[in-house]
Backbone as CSV, one residue per row, in Angstrom:
resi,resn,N_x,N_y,N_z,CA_x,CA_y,CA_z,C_x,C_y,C_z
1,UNK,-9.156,8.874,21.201,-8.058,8.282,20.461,-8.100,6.753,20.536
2,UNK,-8.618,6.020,21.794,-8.749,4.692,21.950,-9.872,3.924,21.152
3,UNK,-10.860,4.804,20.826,-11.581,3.993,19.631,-10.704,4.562,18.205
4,UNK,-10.133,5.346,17.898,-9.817,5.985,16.570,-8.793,4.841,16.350
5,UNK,-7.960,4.143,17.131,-6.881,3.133,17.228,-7.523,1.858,16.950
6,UNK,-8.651,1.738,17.867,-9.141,0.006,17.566,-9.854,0.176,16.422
7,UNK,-10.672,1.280,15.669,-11.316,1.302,14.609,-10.324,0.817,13.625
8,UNK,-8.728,1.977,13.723,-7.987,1.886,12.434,-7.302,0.392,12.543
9,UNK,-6.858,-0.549,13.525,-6.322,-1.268,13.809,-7.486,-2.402,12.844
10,UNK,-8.451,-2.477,12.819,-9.780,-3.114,12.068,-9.489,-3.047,10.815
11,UNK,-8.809,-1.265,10.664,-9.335,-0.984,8.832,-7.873,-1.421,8.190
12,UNK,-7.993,-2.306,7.349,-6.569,-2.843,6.777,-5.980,-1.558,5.989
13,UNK,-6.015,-0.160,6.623,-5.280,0.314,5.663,-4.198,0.595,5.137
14,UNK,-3.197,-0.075,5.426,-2.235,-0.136,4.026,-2.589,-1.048,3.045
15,UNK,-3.303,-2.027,3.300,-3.931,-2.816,2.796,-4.761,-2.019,1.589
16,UNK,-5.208,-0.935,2.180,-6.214,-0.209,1.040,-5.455,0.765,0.623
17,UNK,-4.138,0.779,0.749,-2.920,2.041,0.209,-2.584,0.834,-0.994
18,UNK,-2.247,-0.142,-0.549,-1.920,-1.337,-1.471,-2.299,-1.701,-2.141
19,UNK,-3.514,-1.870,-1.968,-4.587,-2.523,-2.863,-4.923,-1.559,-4.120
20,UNK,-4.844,-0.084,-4.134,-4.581,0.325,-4.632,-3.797,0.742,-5.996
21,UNK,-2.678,0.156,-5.549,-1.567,-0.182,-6.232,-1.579,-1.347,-6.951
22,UNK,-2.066,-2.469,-6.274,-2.507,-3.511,-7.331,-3.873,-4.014,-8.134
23,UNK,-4.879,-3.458,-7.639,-6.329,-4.003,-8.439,-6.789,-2.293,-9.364
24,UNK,-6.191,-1.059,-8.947,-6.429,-0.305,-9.716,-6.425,0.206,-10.899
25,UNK,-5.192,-0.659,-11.551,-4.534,-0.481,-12.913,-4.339,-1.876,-13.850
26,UNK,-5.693,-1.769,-14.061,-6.105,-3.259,-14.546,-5.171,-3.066,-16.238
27,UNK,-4.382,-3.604,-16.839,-4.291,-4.250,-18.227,-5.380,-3.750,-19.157
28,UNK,-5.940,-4.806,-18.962,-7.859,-4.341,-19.188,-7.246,-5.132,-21.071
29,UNK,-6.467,-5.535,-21.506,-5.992,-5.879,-22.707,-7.502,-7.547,-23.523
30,UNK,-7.345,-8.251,-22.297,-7.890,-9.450,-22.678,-9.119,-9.576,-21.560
31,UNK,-9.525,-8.514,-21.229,-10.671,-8.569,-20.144,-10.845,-9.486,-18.606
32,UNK,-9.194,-9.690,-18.780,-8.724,-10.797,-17.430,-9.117,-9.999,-16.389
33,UNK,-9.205,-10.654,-15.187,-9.190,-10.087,-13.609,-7.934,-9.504,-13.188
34,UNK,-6.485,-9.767,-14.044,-5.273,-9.820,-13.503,-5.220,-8.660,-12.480
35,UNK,-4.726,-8.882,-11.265,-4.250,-7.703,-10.871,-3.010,-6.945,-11.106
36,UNK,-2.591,-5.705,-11.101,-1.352,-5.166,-11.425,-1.142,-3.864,-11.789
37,UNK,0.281,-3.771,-11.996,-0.114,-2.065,-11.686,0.760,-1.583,-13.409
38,UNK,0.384,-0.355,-13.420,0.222,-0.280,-15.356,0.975,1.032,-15.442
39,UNK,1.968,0.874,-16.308,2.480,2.853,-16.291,1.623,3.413,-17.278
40,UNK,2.172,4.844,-17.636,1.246,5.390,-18.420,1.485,5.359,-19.879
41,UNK,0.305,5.066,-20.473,0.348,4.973,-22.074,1.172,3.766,-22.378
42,UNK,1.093,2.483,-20.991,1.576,1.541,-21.834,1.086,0.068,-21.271
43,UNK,0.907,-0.649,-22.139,0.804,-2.334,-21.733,1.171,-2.737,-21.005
44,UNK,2.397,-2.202,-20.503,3.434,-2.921,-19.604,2.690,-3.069,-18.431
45,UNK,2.561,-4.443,-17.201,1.966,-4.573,-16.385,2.565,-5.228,-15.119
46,UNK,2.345,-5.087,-14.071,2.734,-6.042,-12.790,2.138,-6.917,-12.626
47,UNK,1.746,-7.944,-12.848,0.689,-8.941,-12.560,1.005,-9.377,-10.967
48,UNK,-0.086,-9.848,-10.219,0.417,-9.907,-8.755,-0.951,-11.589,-9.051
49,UNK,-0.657,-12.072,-7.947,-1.609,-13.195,-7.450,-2.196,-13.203,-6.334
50,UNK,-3.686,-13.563,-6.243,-3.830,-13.847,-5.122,-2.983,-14.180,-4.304
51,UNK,-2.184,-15.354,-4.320,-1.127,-15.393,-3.082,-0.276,-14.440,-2.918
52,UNK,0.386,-13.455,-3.874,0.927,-12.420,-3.417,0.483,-11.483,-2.845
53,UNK,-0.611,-11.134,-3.502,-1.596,-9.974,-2.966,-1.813,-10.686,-1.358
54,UNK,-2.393,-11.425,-0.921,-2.284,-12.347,0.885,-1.178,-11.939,1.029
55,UNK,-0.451,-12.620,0.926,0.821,-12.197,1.696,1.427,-10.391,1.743
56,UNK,1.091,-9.951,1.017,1.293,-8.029,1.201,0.696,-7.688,2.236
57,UNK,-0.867,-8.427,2.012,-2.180,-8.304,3.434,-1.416,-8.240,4.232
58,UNK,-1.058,-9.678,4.916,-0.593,-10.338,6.082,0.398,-9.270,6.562
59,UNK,1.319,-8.955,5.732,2.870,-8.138,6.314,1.899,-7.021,6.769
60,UNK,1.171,-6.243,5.942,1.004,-4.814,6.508,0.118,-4.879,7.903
61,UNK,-0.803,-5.504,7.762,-1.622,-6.021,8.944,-0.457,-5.920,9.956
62,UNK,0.404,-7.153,10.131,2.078,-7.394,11.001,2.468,-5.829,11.222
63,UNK,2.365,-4.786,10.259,3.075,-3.934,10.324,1.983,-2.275,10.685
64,UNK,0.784,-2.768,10.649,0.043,-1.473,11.036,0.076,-2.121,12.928
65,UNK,0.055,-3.547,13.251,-0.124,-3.715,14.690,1.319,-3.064,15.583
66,UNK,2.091,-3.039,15.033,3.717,-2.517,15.399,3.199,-1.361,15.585
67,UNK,2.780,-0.840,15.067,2.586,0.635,15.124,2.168,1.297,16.198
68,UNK,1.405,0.837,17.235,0.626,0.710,18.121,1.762,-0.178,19.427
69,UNK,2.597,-0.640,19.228,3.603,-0.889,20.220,4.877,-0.584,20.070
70,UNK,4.867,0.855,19.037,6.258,1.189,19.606,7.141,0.823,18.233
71,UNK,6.839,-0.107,16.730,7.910,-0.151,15.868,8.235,-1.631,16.330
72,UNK,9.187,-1.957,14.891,9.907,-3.256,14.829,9.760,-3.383,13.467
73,UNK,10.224,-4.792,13.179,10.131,-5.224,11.809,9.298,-6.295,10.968
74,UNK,9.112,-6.043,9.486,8.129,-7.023,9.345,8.746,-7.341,8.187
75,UNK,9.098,-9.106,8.396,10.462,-9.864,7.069,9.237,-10.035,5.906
76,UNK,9.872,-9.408,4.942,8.819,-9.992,3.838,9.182,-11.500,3.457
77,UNK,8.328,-12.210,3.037,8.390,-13.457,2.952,9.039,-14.033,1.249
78,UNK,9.654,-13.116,1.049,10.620,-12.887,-0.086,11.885,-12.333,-0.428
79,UNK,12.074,-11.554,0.965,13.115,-10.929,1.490,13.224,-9.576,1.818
80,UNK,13.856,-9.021,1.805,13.631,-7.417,2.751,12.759,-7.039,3.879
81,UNK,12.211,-6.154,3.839,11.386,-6.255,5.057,10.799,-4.797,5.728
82,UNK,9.779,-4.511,6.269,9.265,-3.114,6.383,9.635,-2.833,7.815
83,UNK,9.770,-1.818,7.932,10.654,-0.962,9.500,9.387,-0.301,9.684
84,UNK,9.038,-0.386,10.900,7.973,0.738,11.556,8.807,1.179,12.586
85,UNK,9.090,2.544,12.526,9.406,3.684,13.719,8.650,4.375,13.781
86,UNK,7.797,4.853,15.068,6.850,5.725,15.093,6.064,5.814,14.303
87,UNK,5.756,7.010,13.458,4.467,6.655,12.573,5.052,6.488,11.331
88,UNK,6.191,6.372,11.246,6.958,6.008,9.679,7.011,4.547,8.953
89,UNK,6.583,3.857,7.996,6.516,2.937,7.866,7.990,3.145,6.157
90,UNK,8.595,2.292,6.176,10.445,2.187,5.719,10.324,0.505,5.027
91,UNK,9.939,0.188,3.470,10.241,-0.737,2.955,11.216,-0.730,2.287
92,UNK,11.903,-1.897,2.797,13.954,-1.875,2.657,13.329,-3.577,1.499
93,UNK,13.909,-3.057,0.449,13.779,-4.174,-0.673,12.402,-5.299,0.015
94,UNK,11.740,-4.635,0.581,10.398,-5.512,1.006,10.151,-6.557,-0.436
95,UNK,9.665,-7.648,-0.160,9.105,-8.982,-1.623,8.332,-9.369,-0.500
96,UNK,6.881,-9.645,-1.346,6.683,-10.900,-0.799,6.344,-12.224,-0.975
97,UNK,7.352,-12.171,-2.513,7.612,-13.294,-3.121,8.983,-13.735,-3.994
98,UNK,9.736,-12.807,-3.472,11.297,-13.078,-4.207,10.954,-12.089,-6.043
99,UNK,9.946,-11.416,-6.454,9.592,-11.326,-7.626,9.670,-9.727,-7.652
100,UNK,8.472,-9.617,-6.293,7.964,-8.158,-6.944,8.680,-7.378,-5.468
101,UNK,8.958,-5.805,-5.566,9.881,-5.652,-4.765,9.586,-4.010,-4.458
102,UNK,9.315,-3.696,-3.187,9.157,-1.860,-2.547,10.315,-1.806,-1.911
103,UNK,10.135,-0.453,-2.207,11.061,0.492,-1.635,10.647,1.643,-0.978
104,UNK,11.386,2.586,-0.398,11.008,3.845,0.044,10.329,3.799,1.410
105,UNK,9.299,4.797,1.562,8.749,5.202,3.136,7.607,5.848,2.952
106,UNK,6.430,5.417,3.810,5.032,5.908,3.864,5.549,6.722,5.288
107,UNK,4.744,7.439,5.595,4.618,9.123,7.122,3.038,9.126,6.936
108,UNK,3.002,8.302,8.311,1.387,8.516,8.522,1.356,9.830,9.876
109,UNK,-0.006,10.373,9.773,0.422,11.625,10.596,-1.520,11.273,11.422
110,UNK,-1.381,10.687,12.514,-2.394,9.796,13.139,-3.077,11.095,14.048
111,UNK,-2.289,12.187,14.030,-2.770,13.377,15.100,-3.830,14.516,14.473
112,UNK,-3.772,14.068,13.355,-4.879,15.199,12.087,-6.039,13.915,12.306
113,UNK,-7.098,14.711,11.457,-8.417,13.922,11.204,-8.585,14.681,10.237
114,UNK,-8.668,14.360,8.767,-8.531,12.676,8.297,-6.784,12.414,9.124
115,UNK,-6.910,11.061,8.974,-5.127,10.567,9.220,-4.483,10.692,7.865
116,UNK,-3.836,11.489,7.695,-2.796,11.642,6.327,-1.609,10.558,6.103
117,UNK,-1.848,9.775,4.720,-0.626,8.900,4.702,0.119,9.321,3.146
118,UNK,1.415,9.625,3.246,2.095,10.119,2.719,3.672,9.976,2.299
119,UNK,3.814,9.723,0.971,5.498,9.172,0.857,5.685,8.548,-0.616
120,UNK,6.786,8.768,-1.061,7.270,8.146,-1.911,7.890,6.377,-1.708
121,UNK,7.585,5.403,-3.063,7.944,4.167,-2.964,8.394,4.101,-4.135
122,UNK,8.809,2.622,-4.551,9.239,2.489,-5.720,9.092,0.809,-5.859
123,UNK,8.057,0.663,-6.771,8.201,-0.634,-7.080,9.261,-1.444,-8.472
124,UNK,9.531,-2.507,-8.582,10.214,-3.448,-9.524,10.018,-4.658,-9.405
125,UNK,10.065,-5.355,-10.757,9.908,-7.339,-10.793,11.373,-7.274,-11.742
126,UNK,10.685,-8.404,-12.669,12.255,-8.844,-13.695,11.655,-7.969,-15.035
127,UNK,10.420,-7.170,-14.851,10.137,-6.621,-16.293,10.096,-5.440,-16.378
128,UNK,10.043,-4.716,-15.170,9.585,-3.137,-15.098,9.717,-2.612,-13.602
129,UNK,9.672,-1.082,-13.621,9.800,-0.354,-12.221,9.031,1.025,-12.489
130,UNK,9.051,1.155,-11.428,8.405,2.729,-11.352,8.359,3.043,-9.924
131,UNK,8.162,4.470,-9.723,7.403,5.355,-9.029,6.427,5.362,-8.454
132,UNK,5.939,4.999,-6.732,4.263,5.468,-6.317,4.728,6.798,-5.344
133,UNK,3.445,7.532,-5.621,3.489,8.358,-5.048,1.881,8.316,-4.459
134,UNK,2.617,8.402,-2.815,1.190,8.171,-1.991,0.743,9.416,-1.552
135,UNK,-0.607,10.115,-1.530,-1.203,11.288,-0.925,-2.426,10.679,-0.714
136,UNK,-2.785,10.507,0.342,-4.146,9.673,1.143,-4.387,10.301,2.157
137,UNK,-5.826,9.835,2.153,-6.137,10.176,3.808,-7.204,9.335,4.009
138,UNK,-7.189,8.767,5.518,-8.159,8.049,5.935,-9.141,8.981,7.185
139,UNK,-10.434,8.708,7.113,-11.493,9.170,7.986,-12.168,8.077,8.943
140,UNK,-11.214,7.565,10.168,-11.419,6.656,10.686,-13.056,7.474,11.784
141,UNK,-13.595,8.728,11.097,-14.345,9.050,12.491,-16.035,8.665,11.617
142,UNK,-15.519,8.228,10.078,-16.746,7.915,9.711,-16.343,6.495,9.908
143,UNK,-18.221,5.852,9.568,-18.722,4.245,9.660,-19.731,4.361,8.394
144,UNK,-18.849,3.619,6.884,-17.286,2.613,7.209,-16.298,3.999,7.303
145,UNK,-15.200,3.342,7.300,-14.124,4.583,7.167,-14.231,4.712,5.921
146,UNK,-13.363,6.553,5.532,-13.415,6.634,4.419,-12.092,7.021,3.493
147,UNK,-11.979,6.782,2.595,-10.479,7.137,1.793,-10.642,8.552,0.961
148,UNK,-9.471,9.258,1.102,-9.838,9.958,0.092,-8.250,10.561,-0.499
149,UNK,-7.485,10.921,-1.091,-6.246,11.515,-2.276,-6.279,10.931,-2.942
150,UNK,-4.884,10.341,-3.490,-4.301,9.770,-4.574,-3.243,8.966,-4.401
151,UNK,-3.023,8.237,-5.180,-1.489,7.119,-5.374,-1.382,7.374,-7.233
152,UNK,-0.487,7.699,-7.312,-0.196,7.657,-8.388,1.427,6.991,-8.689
153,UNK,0.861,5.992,-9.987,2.107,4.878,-9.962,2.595,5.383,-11.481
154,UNK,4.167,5.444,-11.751,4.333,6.016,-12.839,3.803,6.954,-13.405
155,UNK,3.095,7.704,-12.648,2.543,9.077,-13.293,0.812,9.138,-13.860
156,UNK,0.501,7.782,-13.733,-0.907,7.663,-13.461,-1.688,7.724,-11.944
157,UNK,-2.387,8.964,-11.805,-2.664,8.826,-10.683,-4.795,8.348,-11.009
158,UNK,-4.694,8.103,-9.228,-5.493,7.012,-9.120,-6.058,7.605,-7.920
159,UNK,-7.638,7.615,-7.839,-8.392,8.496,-6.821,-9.078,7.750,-5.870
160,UNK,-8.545,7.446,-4.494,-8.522,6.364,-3.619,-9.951,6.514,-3.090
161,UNK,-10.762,7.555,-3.469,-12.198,7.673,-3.196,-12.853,7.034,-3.901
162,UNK,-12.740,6.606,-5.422,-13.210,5.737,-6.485,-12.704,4.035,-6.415
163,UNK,-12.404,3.827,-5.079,-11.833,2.405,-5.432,-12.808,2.260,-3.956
164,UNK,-13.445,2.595,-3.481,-13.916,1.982,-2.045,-15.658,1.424,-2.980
């Protein structure tokens, strides 16, 4: 369990639950890089920035190390802020830019192999909202680690094995 901890503690993964959510659902309209997340059958988009996308990094990083001592909180740098209790991770109007904004609760279950991460969220900005729905799993016993379910945002789902 003491390497399965320092391995996962390495692997940014909410970072790769996240990332998910933002570089997967490209626009794809004007062949931009934008990142963002896209409902289904429509234009409508989240655009995120590098600096936002860092700063999501930074919090979850803050918030996968909690995890490993027991819980606390991590202020988003926009306001709200993510609760780690045990293996539950709880974004209370989390931003981490006053713009774009989670909700809901990831249940990571660290005692299976793969580690199962699992939960409903809900994102919103000033233009749009929706629905993620997380079903993941990480394989911290392979090198690299490996991903494998789904996130599906607004009803587009998205196959976390095709994004590594």
């Amino acid at each position: 369990m003491i390497y399965r901890a320092t391995k996962f503690r390495r692997t940014p993964v909410w970072v790769m639950a996240l990332a998910t959510l933002f570089f997967a659902c490209n626009d794809g309209d004007d062949g931009a890089a934008d990142d963002s997340v896209t409902g289904p059958g429509s234009g409508d988009a989240v655009s995120l920035d590098a600096a936002v996308v860092a700063e999501m990094n930074s919090a979850v990083e803050k918030a996968i190390a909690l995890l490993f001592v027991g819980g606390g909180t991590v202020e988003g740098a926009g306001g709200g802020q993510i609760v780690v209790a045990g293996s539950t991770f709880r974004f209370e109007q989390y931003s981490p830019d006053s713009v774009f904004f989670l909700d809901g609760q990831l249940i990571m279950d660290l005692l299976v192999s793969p580690i199962t991460v699992k939960g409903d969220l809900a994102f919103r900005d000033a233009e749009s909202e929706g629905p993620i729905v997380v079903d993941m799993t990480i394989d911290a016993s392979t090198d690299p680690v490996t991903y494998g379910g789904t996130v599906a945002i607004n009803g587009v789902v998205i196959d976390v094995a095709d994004l590594e």
